[in-house]
C-alpha positions, -999 to 999 in steps of 0.1 A, spaced: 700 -172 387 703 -212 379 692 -233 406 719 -251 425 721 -292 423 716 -306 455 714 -340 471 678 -355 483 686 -345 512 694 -306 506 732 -311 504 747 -292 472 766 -312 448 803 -303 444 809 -324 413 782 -342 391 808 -352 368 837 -373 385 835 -402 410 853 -401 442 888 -431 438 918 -437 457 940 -418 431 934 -411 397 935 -449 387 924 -463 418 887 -479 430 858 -458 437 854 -450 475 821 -458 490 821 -426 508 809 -410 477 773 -414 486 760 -386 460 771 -416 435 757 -441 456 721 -423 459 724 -417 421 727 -450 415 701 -462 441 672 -440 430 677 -449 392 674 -485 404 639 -477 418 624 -451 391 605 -482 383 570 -492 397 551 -523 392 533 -515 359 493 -523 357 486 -559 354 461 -552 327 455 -510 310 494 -507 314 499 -492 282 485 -455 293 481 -418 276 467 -390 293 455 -355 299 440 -328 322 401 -311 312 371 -300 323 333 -315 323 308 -291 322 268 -300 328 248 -281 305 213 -306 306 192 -305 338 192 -338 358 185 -326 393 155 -348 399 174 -379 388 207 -372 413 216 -345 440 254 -353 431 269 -315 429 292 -331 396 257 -335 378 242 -303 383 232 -278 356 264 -254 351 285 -275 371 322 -273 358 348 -297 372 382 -301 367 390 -340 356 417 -365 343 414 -386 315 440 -416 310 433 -444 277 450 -472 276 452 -507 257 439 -537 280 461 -561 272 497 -548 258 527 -541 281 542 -508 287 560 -515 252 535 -524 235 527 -507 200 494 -478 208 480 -489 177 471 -528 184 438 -544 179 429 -542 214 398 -528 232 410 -491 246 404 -483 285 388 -446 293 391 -441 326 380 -404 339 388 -386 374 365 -363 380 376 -337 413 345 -328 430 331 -307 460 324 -338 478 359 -361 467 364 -373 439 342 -395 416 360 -425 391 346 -434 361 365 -466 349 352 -477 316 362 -484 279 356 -475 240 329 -503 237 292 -504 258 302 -539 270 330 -564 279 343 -603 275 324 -617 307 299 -607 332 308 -626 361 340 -616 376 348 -649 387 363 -655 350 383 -624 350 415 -632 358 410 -660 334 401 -638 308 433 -615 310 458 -646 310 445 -654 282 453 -621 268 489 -624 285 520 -641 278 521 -679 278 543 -691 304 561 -714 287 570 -703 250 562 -666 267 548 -651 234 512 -642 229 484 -672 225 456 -672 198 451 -705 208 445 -694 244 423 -664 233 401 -682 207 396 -714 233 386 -689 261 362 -670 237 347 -704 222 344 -715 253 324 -682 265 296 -676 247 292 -645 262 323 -631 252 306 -631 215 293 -595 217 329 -581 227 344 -600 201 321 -588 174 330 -550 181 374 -559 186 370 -573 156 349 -549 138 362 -520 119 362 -500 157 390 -522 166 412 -502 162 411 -461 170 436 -443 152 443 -419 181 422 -416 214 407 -384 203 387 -406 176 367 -432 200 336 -431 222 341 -439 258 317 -457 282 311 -462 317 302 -498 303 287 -512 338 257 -503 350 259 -474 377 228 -455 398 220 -423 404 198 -412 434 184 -379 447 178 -361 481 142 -379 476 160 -410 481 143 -423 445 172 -447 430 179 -448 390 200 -467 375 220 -453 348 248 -457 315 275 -431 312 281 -424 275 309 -402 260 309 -396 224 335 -381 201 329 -346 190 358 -355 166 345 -382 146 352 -416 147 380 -428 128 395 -462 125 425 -481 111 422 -516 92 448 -541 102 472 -532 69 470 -496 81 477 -503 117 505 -523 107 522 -496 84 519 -467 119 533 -498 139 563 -499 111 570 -459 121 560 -455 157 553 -473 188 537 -445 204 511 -431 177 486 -424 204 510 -406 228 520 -388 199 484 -376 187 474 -373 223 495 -345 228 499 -328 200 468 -320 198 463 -306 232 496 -292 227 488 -269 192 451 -261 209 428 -284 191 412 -297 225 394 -329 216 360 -330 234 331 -356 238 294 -352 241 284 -368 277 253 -387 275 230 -412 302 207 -437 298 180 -435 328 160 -469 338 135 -464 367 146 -488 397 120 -515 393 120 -514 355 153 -535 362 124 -564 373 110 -563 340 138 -560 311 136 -593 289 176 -586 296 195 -586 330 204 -548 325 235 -555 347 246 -580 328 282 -561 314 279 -584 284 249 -567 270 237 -528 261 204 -513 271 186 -503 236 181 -466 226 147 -475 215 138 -484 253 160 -463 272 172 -431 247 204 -413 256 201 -378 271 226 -352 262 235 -337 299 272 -322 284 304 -322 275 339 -332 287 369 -314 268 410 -320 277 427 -292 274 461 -294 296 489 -322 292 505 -331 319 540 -314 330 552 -347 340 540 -381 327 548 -407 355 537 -379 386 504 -372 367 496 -406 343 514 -432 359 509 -428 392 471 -421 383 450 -446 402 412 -448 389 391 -468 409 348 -473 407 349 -476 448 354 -437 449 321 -422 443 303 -394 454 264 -384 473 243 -388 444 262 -416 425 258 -453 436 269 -492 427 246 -516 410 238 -556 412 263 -557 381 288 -587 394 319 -574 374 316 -537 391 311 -552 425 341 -569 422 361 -541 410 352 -520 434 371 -542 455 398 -550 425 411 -516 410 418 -505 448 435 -529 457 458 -529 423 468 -491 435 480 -501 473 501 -529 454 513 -510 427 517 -476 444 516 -477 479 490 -476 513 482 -441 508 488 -438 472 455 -408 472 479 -384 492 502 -387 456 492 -347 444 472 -365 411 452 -382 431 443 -357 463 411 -346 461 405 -310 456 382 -309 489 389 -307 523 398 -346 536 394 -361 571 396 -399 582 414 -421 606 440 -442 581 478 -444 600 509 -450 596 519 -478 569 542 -465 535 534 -431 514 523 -419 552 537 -385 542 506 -359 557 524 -358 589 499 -378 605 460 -385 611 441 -363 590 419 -356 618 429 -322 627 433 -329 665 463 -353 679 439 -369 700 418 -381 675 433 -412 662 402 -433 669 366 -429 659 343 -423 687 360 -399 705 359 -369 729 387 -342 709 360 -332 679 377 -358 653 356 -358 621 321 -376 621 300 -392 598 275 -377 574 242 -393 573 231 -369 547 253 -389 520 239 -426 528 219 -439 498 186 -454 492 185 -494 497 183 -508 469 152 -528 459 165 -554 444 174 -587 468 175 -630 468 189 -657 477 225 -661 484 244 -684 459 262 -690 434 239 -685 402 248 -699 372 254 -668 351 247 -688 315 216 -698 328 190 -682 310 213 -662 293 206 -650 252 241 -643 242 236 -641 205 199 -617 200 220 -586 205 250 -592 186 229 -606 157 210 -570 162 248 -558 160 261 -579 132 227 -567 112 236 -530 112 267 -538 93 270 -530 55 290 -557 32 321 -544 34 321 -536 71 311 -574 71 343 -590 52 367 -563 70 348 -583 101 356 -616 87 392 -611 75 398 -595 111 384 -629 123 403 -650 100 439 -634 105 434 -635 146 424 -671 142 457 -678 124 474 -712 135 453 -722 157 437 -757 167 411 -764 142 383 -776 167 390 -747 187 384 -727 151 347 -747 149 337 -747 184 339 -711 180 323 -711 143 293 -728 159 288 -697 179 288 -672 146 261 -696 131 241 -691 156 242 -653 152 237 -657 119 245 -683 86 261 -652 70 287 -645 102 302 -682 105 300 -684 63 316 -657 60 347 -661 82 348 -695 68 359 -683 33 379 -656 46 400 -682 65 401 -700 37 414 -674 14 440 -670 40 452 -707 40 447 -712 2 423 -742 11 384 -748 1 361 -738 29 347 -764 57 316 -777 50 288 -758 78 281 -771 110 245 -773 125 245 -748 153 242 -762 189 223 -756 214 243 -726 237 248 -757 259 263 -777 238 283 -747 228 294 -738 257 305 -774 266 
């Protein structure tokens, strides 16, 4: 028997076709309030989208531990057989929620993973580092990457004066522009937790660690012609491959690795190893295969399951801790926050992002308060002490102290700094043509803009190496039809970064 239509509040629906009017030909009453709550809700089926990720894809999975890293971390997650049920949601960083899936862009890969003991956020992206390292610049960085207020169209100008500007941006913008620019489907890109996290055990011994996820697919990448022919066809290539694939049974699935650095090796790294701008090498610190993580369920309904997702590095579990790295302190604080703007005060009661374990606390009232109340379990117990047997804490999930401490201040995060050895590392592992793909990618994203802006950040690719700033030199010269610039001398990072 079919269901029958009812208002919001229960009421059933006499007519879903007609408006109520004075007469055949006469104005609509406004006691028709089934028209009026039509009307109102599709006015609000709109949320704020994400400021920055808002361009989104997603699916349900599993992650099961098959490697043995007990004496690294008592989190339950982590164990040996441990299979959890998780969310995965990729996204572009900085396209709107129009925006084409298959732009040069770095990709978000942000994971949910429901746990015994809450949940636990991993809220990375397809490359081991990003842009800046002190979140101080953030919100600089992303306006760049935004409309400009007054012609309201996308800035190369702003981009390329921002990067120039930022030496230590270079790393980031070696891989965007690389021939991993651009994934042709989600399925085809590694993921990474990107900032440096810790793991600790019921010894209360403290490790920091990476979280690597790599494609059991096979990378797979499209140059910017390509892109621009999918583009042509579809705006929503990733949605598309996303979930068809889940949809026909070809579950895509990643290999989960760590790297593991002993707490005071941090003290002794010729790098700062929570530095987001820079990767910890295999050589030192090899990756350890400890599973794998395979999607296999799309969603029944995209905005209750993807966009009202909220992924955030503050939720963690016993067993997984924060680091010294400035741009994940700061989001801890950050990504929150974006949810209780963009969703609401309780947005974890919305079913995507409940945990799965039993939950206690003391939060009231406010919007989204829709649990009927304290989740306490006594109506006494709205306040923390208390005689009525409200929750207490657990001291059995407080961490180590970190070992790691100074001054207060504001440091000088150039200071010091090598923000060319790695990516000339980087730039060295390329073969010729992955090379001039890297230059012409350079060359066409540099299009139109202010010439010393172009050589400011030329100075920065000669001091990777001759080859990097020679090379984009004739490709941007091929592109305008003119001779290339004679070579700079490189500057001192300094100079270059004044």
């Amino acid at each position: 028997m079919t269901d029958r239509l009812t208002t919001s509040a229960g009421a059933p629906v006499p007519d879903n076709q007609n408006t109520q009017t004075a007469g055949s030909r006469g104005p609509v009453l406004l006691q028709d309030y089934q028209l009026i709550e039509k009307l109102a809700h599709q006015n609000r089926e709109r949320i704020p989208e994400r400021v920055v990720h808002a361009k989104g894809w997603g699916a349900h999975g599993v992650l099961k531990i098959t490697g043995d890293i007990s004496k690294y971390t008592k989190a339950k997650v982590l164990q040996p057989g441990a299979e959890t049920p998780m969310l995965a949601r990729f996204s572009t960083v900085a396209g709107e929620m129009g925006a084409a899936d298959a732009e040069r862009d770095v990709r978000g890969f942000a994971l949910k993973f429901y746990t015994p003991d809450g949940n636990w956020d991993l809220v990375g992206n397809n490359t081991p580092v990003f842009f800046v390292r002190d979140p101080y610049k953030f919100p600089d960085f992303i306006h760049t990457q935004k409309r400009h207020p007054k012609t309201n169209m996308r800035s190369p100008t702003a981009m390329w004066d921002f990067w120039s500007l930022s030496p230590e941006s270079l790393h980031q913008v070696t891989i965007l522009m690389s021939d991993r620019g651009i994934p042709v489907d989600p399925t085809r890109m590694n993921g990474y937790g990107s900032h440096t996290f810790s793991l600790w055990n019921d010894a209360g011994e403290r490790y920091w660690v990476k979280f690597h996820f790599k494609t059991e697919q096979g990378h797979k990448h499209y140059t910017n012609e390509e892109a621009d022919q999918v583009i042509g066809k579809t705006r929503e290539s990733y949605q598309e491959a996303l979930f068809g694939k889940i949809d026909r049974g070809e579950f895509p699935r990643w290999k989960v690795q760590i790297q593991i650095m002993p707490e005071l090796d941090a003290e002794k790294t010729s790098y700062n190893p929570f530095d987001l701008t820079k990767v910890w090498p295999h050589g030192e610190y090899p990756p350890i295969d400890i599973g794998v993580m395979e999607l296999n369920r799309n969603p029944e309904n995209y905005f209750a399951e993807i966009e009202n997702a909220a992924f955030s590095p503050s939720n963690i579990v016993p067993g997984i801790g924060y680091s010294p790295d400035k741009m994940l302190q700061a989001r801890v604080f950050s990504y929150a926050d974006a949810h209780r703007h963009r969703l609401g005060t309780h947005y974890e009661t919305i079913p995507v992002n409940q945990p799965k374990c039993p939950v206690a606390h003391y939060h009231r009232d406010g919007q989204m308060n829709v649990y009927g109340g304290i989740k306490t379990g006594h109506p006494d117990a709205y306040y923390e002490p208390n005689s009525f047997n409200g929750p207490v804490e657990d001291k059995s999930a407080e961490e180590p102290p970190l070992k790691i401490s100074g001054d207060a201040a504001r440091y000088n995060h150039r200071d010091g700094n090598d923000d060319y050895g790695q990516v000339t590392a980087l730039f060295n592992l390329f073969d010729d043509g992955q090379k001039n793909r890297l230059f012409a990618n350079i060359a066409a994203a540099m299009s139109g803009i202010p010439e010393e802006i172009a050589e400011r950040q030329l100075v920065h690719f000669e001091r990777v190496h001759p080859a990097y700033a020679a090379g984009v030199r004739t490709a941007r010269a091929t592109l305008t039809g003119r001779e290339p610039a004679i070579s700079v001398t490189p500057a001192t990072p300094q100079q270059a970064a004044e």
